[in-house]
N, C-alpha and C positions, 0 to 999 in steps of 0.2 A: 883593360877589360878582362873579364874572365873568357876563357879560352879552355879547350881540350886540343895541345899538339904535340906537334913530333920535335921533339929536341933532340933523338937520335932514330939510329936504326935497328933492327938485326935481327937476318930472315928466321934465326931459331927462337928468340925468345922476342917476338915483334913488342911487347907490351911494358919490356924494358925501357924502351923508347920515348916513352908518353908521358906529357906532362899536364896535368889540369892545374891550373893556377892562374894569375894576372900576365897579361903579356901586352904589351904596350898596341894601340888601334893604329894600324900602317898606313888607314889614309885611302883617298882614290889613288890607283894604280894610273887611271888617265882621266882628265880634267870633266868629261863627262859621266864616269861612273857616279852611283846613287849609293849611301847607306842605306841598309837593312836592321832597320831593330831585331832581332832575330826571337821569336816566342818562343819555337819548336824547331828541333832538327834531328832530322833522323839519322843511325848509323847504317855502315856499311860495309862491307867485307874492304870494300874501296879504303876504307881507313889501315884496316889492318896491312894489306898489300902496300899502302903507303908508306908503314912502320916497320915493312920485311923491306924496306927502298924497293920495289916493285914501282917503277911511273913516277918514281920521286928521287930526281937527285941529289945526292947530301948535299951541295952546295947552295942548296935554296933551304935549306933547315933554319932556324925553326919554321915549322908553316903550320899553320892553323889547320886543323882535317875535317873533313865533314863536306859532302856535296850537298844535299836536303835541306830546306828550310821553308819558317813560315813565318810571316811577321808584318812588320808595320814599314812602309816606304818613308820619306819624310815628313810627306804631307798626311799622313796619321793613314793610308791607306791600308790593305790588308793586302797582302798579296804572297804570292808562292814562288822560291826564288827557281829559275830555269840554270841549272847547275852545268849545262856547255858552251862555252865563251870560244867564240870563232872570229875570224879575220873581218873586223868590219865592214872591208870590201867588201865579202865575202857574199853572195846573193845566190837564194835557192836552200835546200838543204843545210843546214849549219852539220850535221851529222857529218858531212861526207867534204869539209872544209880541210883539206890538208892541215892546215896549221890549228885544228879547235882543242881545246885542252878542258878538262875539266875544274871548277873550283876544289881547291887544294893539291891542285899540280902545279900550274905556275903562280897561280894569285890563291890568296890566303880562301881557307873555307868554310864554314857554315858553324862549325862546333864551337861556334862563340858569341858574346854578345852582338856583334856589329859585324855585318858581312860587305863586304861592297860588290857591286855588279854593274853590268852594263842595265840602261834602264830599260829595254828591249826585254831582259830577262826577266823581267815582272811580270809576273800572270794576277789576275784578279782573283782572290780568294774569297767565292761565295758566300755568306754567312750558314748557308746550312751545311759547310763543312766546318769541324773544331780544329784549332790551329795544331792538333796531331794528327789527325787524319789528313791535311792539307800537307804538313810538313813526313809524310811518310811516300808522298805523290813521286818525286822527281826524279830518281833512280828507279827504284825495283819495280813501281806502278809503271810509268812511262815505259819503260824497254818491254816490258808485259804486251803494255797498249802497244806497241810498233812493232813486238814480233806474231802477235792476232790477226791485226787488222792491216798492216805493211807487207811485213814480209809477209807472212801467210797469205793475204789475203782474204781471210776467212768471213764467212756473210752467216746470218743466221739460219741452223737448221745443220749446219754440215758438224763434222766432226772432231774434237783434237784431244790429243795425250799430251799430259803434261806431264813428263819426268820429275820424279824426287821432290816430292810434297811436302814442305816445309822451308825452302829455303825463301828468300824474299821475291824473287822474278818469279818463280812457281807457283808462289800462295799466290799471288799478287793476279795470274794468269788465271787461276780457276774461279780468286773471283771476278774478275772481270769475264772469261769467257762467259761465264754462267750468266751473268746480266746481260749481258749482249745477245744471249739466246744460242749459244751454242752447246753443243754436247759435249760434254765435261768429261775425257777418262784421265784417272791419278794411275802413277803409278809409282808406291812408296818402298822405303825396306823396312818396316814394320809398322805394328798394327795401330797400334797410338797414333803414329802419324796417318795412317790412312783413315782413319776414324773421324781426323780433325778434318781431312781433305773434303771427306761427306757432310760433316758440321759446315762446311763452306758452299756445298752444292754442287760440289760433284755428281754426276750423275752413275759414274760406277767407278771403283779403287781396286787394283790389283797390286798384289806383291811384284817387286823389281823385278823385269823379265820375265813375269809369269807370260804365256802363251794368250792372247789377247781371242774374243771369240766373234769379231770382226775387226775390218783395218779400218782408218782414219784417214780424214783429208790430211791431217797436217799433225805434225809433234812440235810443242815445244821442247826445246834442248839446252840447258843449260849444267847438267852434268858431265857429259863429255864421255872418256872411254869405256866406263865402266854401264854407259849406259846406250852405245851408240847402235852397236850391230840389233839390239832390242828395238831401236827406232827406228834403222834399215826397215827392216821385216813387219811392225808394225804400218808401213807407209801401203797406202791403196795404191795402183799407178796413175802416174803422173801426182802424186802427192808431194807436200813440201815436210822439209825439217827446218824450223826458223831456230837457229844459232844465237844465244849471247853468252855462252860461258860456256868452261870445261873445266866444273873444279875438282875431279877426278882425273884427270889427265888432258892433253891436245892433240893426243896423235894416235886414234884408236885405226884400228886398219879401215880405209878408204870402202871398198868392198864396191871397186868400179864398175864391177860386170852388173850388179842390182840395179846402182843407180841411172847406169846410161841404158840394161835392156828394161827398167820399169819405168821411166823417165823420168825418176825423178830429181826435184829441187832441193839443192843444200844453199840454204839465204844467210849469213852473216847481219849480224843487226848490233848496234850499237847506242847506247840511251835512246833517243828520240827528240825532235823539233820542239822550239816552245808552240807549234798549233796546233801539235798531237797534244802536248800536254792543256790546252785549255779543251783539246775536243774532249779528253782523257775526264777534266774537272765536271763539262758539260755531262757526261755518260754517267757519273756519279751521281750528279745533282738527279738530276731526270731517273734513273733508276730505284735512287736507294742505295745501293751498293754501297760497301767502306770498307776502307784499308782495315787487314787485319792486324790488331796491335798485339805483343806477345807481352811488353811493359811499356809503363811511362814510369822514368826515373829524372829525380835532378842532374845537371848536369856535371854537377860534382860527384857524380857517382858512374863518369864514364867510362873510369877504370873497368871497374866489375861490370859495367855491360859491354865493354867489349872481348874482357874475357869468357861472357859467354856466349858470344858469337863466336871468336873463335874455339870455344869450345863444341859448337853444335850445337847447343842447347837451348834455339830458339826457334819457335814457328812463328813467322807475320816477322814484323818491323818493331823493334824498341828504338823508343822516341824520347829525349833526352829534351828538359821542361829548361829555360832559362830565366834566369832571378831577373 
């Protein structure tokens, strides 16, 4: 089957690594997994960190990369794959499963014709969403939806900042907040980018760290140090910062005297449940709302999209079409 994977590694030039070509279909991992015809699937920095061996040990090479997907189950269903595969035992939260791994850590991933899954991880894909919009859902949309609505907690009417406007958990956040009924601030490092943040429905954009002209219930945070002490000081009290990423740094100074004399919340979050993600499908449907696309490319052209993700050079999700 055609495939986009990792046949090697290497943290300086990840893209060395990558191979798009045939690679033989591995089969169910265990006797109840389901194939996935795969339509759509979307990239992810997740791929590239897979290609620096970031969460990928050489010894499982080649592996198929890709978490995202949308496609067809056996029985000609349409459905969106749930890309966290947890300890079958495992009851409650799958997030918070010691042992759950993502598709393309230990079991092959999504960047190919044929995906396999546990059949659990099948979500029904509406027909008023296109099998890009569907397959852009499962990472960047999902952790959006679970750092909103989860960790934050956030109900409509109240407040949030979404750091660094353009990456995919960000866009992905402004448009969901904004459907949901909350108030929208971006905050971008230039104008281009903050231009799109308001094409999206932001209700107001500031430059990175500009001085904000009231506080917020809640930040999203997925930049990290270069944006942290900006989120301190943006928090109302007793506010939260909902965590999924720090791709500027992990270790920005704590600044314990703000958070424990204003009381506030640092929440870690990590993708999200397959029930957030059909509530996630639901909020779509019913709204309107859709994932922002930045391209849709063949998937023989995965190379070049993911050199320009890792380039920077993307707003929203590029969605990779399969033959």
């Amino acid at each position: 089957m055609l495939a986009a994977y990792a046949a090697g590694q290497d943290a300086e030039d990840p893209l060395s690594g990558l191979v798009v070509g045939e690679i033989a279909d591995p089969g169910a991992p265990h006797p109840d997994w389901v194939p996935v015809r795969v339509r759509a699937a979307a990239l992810n920095h997740h791929d590239l960190w897979s290609l620096r061996g970031v969460g990928l040990p050489a010894d499982r090479l080649p592996m198929v990369l890709g978490c995202d997907a949308a496609g067809t189950d056996p029985d000609g269903r349409e459905v969106i794959v749930h890309a966290v595969v947890g300890d079958p035992l495992w009851r409650g939260d799958e997030t918070l499963d010691p042992a759950r791994t993502l598709l393309s850590e230990k079991y092959p991933g999504t960047l190919a014709q044929t995906v396999w899954v546990p059949p659990g991880n099948l979500v029904p894909k509406p027909p008023e969403l296109s099998w890009t919009e569907a397959a852009s859902l499962p990472t960047a949309y999902l952790t959006a939806y679970r750092l909103l609505f989860t960790a934050a907690d956030l109900r409509p009417g109240q407040r949030v900042l979404v750091q660094g406007a353009g990456g995919g958990v960000a866009t992905a956040a402004v448009v969901l907040g904004r459907a949901a009924g909350l108030e929208v601030w971006v905050c971008a490092r230039d104008e281009g980018r903050r231009e799109r943040a308001r094409q999206l429905g932001a209700h107001a954009v500031f430059a990175s760290g500009e001085r904000l002209p009231e506080q917020v219930d809640a930040v999203v945070e997925t930049v990290g140090e270069a944006t942290w002490a900006h989120s301190l000081r943006a928090l109302r009290p007793g506010g939260t910062i909902a965590v999924a990423g720090a791709t500027t740094g992990a270790a920005p100074p704590a600044d314990l005297g703000r958070v424990f004399f204003r009381s506030l919340r640092v929440v870690g979050s990590t993708m999200g449940t397959a029930q957030e993600l059909r509530r996630l499908v639901a909020l779509l449907v019913v709204t309107g709302a859709r994932p922002y696309i930045d391209a849709v490319v063949p998937l023989a052209q995965a190379g070049d999209a993911l050199a320009r993700l890792a380039a920077g050079d993307v707003f929203g999700k590029i969605v990779l079409e399969l033959p």
